[in-house]
N, C-alpha and C positions, 0 to 999 in steps of 0.2 A: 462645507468647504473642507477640502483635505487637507493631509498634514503639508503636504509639495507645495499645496494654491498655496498657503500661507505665509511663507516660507519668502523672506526678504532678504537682499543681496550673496554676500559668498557666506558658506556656512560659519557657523563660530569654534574657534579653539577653546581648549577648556580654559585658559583665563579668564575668555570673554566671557563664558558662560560662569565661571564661578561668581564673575560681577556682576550679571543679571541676577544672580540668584541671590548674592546676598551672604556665600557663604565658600569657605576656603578651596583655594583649587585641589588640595587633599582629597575633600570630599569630594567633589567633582569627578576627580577621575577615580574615585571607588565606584559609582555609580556607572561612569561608562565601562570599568573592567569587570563589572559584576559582581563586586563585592557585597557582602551581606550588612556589613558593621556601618549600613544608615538607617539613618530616623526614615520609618514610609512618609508620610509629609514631606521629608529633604530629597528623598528619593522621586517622588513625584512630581515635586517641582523641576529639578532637573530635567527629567524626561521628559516632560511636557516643553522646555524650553529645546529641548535637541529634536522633539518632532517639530518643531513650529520654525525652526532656525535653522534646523542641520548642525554637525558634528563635524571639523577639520580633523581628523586625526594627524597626529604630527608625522613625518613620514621615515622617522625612525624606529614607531612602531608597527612594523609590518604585521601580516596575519604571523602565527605559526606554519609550520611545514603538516598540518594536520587536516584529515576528512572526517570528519563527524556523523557517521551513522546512528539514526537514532529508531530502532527498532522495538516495535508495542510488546512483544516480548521473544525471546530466546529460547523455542522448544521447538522441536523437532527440526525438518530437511529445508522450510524455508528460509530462515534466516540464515544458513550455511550457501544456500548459491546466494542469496543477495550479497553475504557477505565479500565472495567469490569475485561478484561481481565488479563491486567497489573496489578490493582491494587490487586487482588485474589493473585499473585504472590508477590507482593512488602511487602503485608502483612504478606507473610511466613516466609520471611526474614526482616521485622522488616522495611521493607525500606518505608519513603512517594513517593507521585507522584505529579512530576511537568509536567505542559502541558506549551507547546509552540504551539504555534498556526500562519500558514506561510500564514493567507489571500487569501489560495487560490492557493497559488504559490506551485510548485512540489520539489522546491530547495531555502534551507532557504537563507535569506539575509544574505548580509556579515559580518552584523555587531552579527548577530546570536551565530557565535562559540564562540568569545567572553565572551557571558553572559555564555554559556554551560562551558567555562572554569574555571569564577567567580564563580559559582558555586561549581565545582567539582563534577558532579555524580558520581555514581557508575558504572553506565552505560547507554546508550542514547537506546532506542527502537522509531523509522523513521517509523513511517506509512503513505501510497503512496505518497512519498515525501523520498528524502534523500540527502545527503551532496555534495558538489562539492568534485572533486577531493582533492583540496587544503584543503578543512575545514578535510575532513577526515583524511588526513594526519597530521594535527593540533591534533583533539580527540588522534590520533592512540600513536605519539611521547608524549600525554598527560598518557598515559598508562586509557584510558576512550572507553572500549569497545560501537560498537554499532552494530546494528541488524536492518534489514528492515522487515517489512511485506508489503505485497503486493506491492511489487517495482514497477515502474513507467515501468521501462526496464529490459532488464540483467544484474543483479547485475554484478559488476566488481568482476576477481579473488580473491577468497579468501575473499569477503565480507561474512557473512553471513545472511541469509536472510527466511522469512517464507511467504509461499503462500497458495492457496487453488488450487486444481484441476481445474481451470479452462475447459480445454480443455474435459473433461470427463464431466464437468455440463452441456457445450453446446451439445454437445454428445448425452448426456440423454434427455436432454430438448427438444431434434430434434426431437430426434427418439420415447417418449414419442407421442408426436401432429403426426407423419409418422402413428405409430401403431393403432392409430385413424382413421384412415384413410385420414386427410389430406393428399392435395399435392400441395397446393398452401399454402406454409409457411414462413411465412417474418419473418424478423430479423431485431431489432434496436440496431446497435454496438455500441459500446463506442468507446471513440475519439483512430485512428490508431496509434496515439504515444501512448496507454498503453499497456503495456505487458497482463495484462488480457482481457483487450477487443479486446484483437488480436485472444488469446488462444477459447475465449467464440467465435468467429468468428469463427474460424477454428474447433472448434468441429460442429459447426450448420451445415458447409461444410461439413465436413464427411460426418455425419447422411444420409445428401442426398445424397451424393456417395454410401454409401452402401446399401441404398435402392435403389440405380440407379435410381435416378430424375434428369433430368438436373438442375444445377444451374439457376434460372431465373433473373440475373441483378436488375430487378426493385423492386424485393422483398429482396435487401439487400439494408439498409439507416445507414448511419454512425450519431451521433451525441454525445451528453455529455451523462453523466449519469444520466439525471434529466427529473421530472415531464413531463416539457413545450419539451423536445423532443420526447418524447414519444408521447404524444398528438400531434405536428405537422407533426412529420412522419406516425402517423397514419391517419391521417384526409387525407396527401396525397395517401397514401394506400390507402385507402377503394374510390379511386376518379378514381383508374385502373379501365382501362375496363374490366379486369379479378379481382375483388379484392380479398390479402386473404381470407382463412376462419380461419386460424389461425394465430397468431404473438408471437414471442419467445424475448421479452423485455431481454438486459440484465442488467437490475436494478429493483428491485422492484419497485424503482419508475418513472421511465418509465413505470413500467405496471402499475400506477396509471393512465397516462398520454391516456393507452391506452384504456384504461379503460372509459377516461372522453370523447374521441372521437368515440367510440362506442356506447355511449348513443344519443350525438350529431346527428348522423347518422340515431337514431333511431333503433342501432341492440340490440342485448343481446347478453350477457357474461351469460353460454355459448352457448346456442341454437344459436346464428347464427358466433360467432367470440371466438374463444375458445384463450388462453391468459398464458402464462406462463411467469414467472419472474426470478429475479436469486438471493438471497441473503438470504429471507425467515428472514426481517426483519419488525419489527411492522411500517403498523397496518396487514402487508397482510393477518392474520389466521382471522381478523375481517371487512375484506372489502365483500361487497356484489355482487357477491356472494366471500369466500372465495380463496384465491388466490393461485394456482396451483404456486409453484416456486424449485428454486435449491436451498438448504439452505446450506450457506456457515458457517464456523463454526469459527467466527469474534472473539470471545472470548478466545477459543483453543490457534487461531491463537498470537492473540497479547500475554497469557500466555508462551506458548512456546518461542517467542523472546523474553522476560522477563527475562525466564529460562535461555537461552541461553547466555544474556547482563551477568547475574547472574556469573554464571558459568565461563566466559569471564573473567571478573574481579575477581574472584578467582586463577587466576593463574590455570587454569585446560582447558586441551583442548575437545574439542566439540565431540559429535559420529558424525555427522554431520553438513556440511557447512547451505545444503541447507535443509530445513522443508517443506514438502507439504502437507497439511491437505485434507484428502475427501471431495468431496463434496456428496451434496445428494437430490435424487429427492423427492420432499413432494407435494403428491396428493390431490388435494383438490376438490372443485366445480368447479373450471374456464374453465376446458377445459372438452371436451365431443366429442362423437364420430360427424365424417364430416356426415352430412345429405345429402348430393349432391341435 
């Protein structure tokens, strides 16, 4: 049984819930503003009685005038259009932006919901990264809508959430370097626990199914989404007895990577190793030569979950749960017909 079936008449004020529990409405509402300074057993007890009962909030505490970005971490051009994105939105609605930033990790720490609660957004926008079960169920009981963009996995029911085309970018990306005449075409995936680097996999698959190539094993390398993989799975590429003549990176910057190990080698980009990326993020339109990639539309994206957070917390329901933005192929210098 869920926390909702559970859940008998109108929700409770923090009076009624301090008398359920036994304990001061002081403490009570430290717990709902996400104060740190309770006992965990007091703490528990309360949140257990605001999933099973709901929460009235008084309605002179409204949210803050804030959007909550909470970003896995802050390095390089993608977190700058997301940011972009958000904030074009936040400003239409008068709202500022706060970032959270999770190190690196895909799932904030515990002590995270907390401050999101101290605060009080309006709404929280999760870029590849999103909440445990438990926290979310904390925002949700907080009446603090949130939204993911490009989720880690499958969003859970009824989450809502915005992506890009994935499986259509790798698709194109394939069958782009196929039409060339390639047929020895590798791919450097992103790690198998993310939803998109599974989709960008499985579009590269198609492409050669429907041109009828067989799959060849050694021209598929799993790694991160970064520079140094790209470069090490290319350096062992190009060490096949067969080596590509193309490779379908899916990060831009893995095609930097791949980039740096085609020089190494002594080939050219594209007269002998032709190069495509996936994201169509700076510097790729000013790399030499300029860089054939899928350009994702990072900015759209994180706007639209803005919209959505927005909208959320307005009391009004969604036209949709889920958002998928196109993607799109952007042809540049990098790749170029197979010479055999």
């Amino acid at each position: 049984m869920s926390a909702a079936d559970d859940r008998q008449g109108e929700p409770l004020t923090i009076a009624q819930l301090a008398k359920r529990a036994g304990v001061s409405v002081a403490t009570v509402s430290k717990v709902v503003n996400g104060r740190a300074d309770v006992a965990p057993a007091t703490r528990a007890l309360v949140e257990d009685l605001i999933r099973r009962h709901g929460y009235r909030r008084q309605k002179v505490a409204g949210p803050a005038a804030l959007l909550e970005l909470v970003l896995h971490e802050v390095r390089g051009p993608y977190p700058t259009e997301i940011y972009r994105g958000v904030q074009r939105v936040a400003a239409e609605h008068q709202l500022a932006v706060v970032v959270s930033e999770l190190g690196g990790s895909h799932t904030p720490e515990r002590g995270w919901v907390e401050g999101v609660l101290a605060r009080r957004p309006t709404g929280v926008v999760s870029v590849f990264s999103g909440p445990t079960g438990e926290q979310a169920e904390r925002l949700r009981t907080r009446g603090i809508p949130f939204v993911l963009v490009d989720p880690t996995g499958e969003p859970g029911h009824g989450v809502p959430s915005v992506g890009a085309s994935n499986w259509s970018g790798g698709l194109s990306a394939t069958r782009h370097l196929l039409e060339l005449g390639h047929r020895r075409v590798a791919v450097i995936a992103g790690p198998e626990h993310l939803l998109a680097a599974r989709a960008r996999l499985d579009g590269y698959r198609a492409a050669l199914d429907l041109a009828g190539i067989p799959l060849d094993p050694t021209l598929v390398r799993v790694g991160e989404f970064h520079i140094l993989d790209g470069l090490k799975h290319t350096r062992d590429l190009l060490r096949l007895p067969e080596p590509p003549t193309a490779v379908f990176a899916s990060t831009d910057g893995q095609a930097l990577g791949v980039y740096r190990a085609a020089a190494e080698a002594g080939l050219r980009v594209p007269e002998d190793l032709s190069v495509v990326g996936f994201d169509d993020l700076f510097p790729s339109q000013w790399l030499t030569p300029p860089l054939t990639t899928v350009r994702q539309p990072l900015a759209d994206m994180a706007a639209t979950a803005a919209t959505m957070a927005i909208t959320l917390a307005r009391g009004r329901p969604l036209d949709r749960r889920r958002a998928e933005l196109a993607t799109e192929l952007v042809v540049r210098d990098s790749t170029a017909p197979f010479r055999g």
